[in-house]
Each structure stands twice: as C-alpha cells, then as structure tokens.
C-alpha positions in Angstrom: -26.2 8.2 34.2 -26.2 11.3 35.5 -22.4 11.9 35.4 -22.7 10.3 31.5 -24.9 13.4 30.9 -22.7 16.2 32.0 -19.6 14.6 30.3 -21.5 15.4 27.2 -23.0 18.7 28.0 -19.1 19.6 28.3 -19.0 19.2 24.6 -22.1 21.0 23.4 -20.8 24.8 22.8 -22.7 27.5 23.8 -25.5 29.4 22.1 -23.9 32.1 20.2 -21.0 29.3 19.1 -23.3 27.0 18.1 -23.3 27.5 14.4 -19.3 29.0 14.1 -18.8 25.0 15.4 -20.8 23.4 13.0 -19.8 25.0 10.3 -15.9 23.9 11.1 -17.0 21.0 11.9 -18.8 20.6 8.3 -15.3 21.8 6.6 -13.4 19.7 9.0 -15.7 16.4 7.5 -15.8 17.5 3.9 -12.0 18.1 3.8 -11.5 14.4 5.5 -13.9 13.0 2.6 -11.7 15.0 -0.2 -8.8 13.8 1.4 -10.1 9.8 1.1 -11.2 10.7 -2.3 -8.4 11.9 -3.8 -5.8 9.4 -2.1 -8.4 6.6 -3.0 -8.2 5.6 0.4 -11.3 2.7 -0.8 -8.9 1.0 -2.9 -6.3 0.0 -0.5 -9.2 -2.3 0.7 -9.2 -4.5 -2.3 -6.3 -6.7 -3.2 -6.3 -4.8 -6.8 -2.6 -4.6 -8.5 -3.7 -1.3 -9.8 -3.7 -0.2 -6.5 -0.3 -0.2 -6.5 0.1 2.2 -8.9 -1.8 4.9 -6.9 1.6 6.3 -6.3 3.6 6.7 -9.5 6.9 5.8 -7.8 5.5 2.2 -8.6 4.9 2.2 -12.0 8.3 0.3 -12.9 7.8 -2.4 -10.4 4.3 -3.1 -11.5 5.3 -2.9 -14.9 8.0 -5.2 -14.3 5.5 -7.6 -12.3 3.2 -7.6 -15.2 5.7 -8.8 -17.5 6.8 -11.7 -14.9 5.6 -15.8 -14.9 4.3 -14.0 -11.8 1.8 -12.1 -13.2 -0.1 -15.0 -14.4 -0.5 -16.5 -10.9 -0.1 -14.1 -8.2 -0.9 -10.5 -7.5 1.0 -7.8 -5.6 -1.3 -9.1 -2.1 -0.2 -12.6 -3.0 3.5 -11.8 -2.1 3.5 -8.8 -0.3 0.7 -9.0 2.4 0.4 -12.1 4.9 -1.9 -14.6 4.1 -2.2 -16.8 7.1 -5.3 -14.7 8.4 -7.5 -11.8 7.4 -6.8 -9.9 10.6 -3.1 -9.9 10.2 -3.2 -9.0 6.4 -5.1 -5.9 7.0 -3.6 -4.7 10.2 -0.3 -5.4 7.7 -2.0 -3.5 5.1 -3.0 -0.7 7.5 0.7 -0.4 9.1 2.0 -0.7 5.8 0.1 1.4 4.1 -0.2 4.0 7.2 3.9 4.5 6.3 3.8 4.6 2.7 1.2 7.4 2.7 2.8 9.6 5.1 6.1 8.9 2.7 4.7 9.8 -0.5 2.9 12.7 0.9 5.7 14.3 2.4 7.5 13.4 -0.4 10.0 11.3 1.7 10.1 8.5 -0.7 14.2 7.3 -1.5 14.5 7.3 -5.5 15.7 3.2 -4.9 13.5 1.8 -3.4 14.0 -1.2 -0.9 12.1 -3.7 1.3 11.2 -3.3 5.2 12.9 -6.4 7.3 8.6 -6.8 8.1 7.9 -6.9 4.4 10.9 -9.3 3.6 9.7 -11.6 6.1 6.3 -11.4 4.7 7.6 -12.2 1.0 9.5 -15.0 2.6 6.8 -16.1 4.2 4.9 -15.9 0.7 7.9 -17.9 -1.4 7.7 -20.6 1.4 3.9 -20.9 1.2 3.1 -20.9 -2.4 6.7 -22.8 -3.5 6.1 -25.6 -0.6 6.2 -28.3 -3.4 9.4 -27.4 -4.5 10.9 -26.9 -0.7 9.2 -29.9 0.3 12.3 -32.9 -0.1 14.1 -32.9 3.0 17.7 -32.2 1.9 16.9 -29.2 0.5 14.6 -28.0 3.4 17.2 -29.0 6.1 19.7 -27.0 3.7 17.3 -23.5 3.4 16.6 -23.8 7.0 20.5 -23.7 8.2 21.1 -20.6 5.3 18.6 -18.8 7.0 19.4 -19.1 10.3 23.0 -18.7 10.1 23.5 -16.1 7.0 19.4 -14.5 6.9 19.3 -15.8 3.4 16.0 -15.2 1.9 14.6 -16.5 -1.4 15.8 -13.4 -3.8 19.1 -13.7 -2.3 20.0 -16.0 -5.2 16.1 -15.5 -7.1 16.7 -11.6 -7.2 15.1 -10.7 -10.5 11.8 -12.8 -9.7 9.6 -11.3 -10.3 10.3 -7.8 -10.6 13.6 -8.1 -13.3 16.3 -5.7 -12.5 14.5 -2.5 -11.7 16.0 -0.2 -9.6 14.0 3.2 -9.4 11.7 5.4 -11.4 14.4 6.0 -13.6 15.5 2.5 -14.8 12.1 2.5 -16.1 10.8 5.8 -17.4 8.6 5.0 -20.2 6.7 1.6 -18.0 3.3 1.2 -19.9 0.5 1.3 -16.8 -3.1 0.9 -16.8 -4.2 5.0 -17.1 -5.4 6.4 -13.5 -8.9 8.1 -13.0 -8.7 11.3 -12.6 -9.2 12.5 -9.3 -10.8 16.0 -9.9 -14.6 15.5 -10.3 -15.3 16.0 -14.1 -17.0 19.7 -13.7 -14.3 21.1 -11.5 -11.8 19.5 -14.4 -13.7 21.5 -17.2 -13.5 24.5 -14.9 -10.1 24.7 -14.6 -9.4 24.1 -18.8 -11.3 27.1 -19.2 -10.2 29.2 -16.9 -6.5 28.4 -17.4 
C-alpha cells in the first residue's frame, strides 16, 4: 500500500505549481469537450443515417442511399457495420471511425471515394445475411461460393449501382438534398460573430 501511495505522490506537483497545473489541466479538459462537441463524437454511437453526413464528403452517397429500395429497409449500420455481435460492431465502428476522422481532419480524404477490403467484407457479409432467401437454393450457393473463392467476386461486382446508383465523388453530385446539420457553434457565440463580422 505503501508503495501505491508514493506512486501517486509522484503525480501531485508541488506547491507553487499547484494551480499553473490545474488551470492546464482545466483547458486541456474543456478543449477535449469542444473537440467531442463539435465533431459530434455522441452521434457515432447511434446507428443514425444522418450521422453519415457529419462529414460533407458523404452527402452524395447518402443522397443516393435515400433514393434506393434500400432506404426503405436498411440503414447505413445495416450494411456497413457487422452485425453478428454488439462487440464487434462497435470495435468496427471505433476502428472505422478512428480512420475516417483522422482522414477528414487532415483533410486526407481522396475526391473518389472507395471501400476498405475490412469494409467490403463487412458489406459482403451484410448482402449474404439479409439476401439469405435468395442465396439459399443450392446451385446458386455452390456457384457464389466457387466465384468467390477463385475470382474475390463480391455482390456489387455485378449489383454495382445497389444501392448507392452511380456516384462517384462530391462532384457527381453537387446539389444532393440532405437533412440540414445543427450548427455547431453554441447559438450566443453564433450571434457574436454576425455582429462583429
């Protein structure tokens, strides 16, 4: 216990740094709670479509998706995140997500973009699980097996346009209709700015 005690005593700073180390420590915790705020790092827990849309380099493919037979059955989660169990969907979703922040916020994104061999497999995965019925007469599971194995022939191989038609990039689709975004300034520091612009 005794060694517990001055492991931690390590960590306590002295006197006359006492309050210098709070005070970065405060600004260190308020600018991690900004940063989740603005990035609506809460949202990425739900299985929302809108949340796709956090990043405007989405817009066309939701917009797309929205338009699909798709849309009125299955949501961005439903084909893009594994379903099998809840601790492999999120650690997906944090892995996955974990990437496609650092992208966009770097601004690393590539103006086409294209699915991970990890989220193709997932989708697969998806396809297979939800179109089972239709996969389900052995000639035609016999047949899908042997394309895959021997040519990695996935679903949108020949089903490219479902559901997301034949965008492209950002610009295929420049005037995609989207559900608005909230803003992410709080409302007073919004009004601040328009008057002092």
């Amino acid at each position: 216990m005794e060694k517990i005690s001055k492991f931690f005593k390590w960590f306590i700073p002295p006197d006359k740094w006492k309050l210098p180390v709070l005070l970065a420590l405060g600004v260190f915790t308020g600018l991690v709670f900004l940063l989740l705020h603005i990035s609506r790092a809460d949202s990425y827990m739900s299985d929302e479509p809108e949340t796709c849309i956090n990043c405007h380099v989405m817009y066309p493919y939701y917009a797309s998706w929205q338009h699909s037979s798709h849309s009125n059955v299955a949501i961005c989660n439903d084909c893009h995140v594994p379903q099998d169990n809840i601790i492999r969907k999120y650690m997906f979703k944090a892995s996955d997500g974990l990437r496609h922040s650092t992208m966009f916020t770097l601004r690393l994104e590539p103006q086409v973009i294209r699915i991970k061999e990890a989220g193709a497999n997932v989708v697969q995965e998806n396809c297979e699980r939800c179109h089972s019925a239709l996969l389900s007469t052995v000639d035609l599971v016999h047949n899908m097996a042997k394309l895959k194995e021997e040519d990695n022939i996935k679903c949108w191989t020949c089903h490219r346009e479902v559901p997301h038609g034949k965008v492209n990039s950002l610009s295929s689709s420049p005037n995609a209709r989207v559900p608005e975004q909230n803003p992410v300034l709080p409302e007073w520091l919004d009004n601040y700015f328009k008057k002092n612009k």
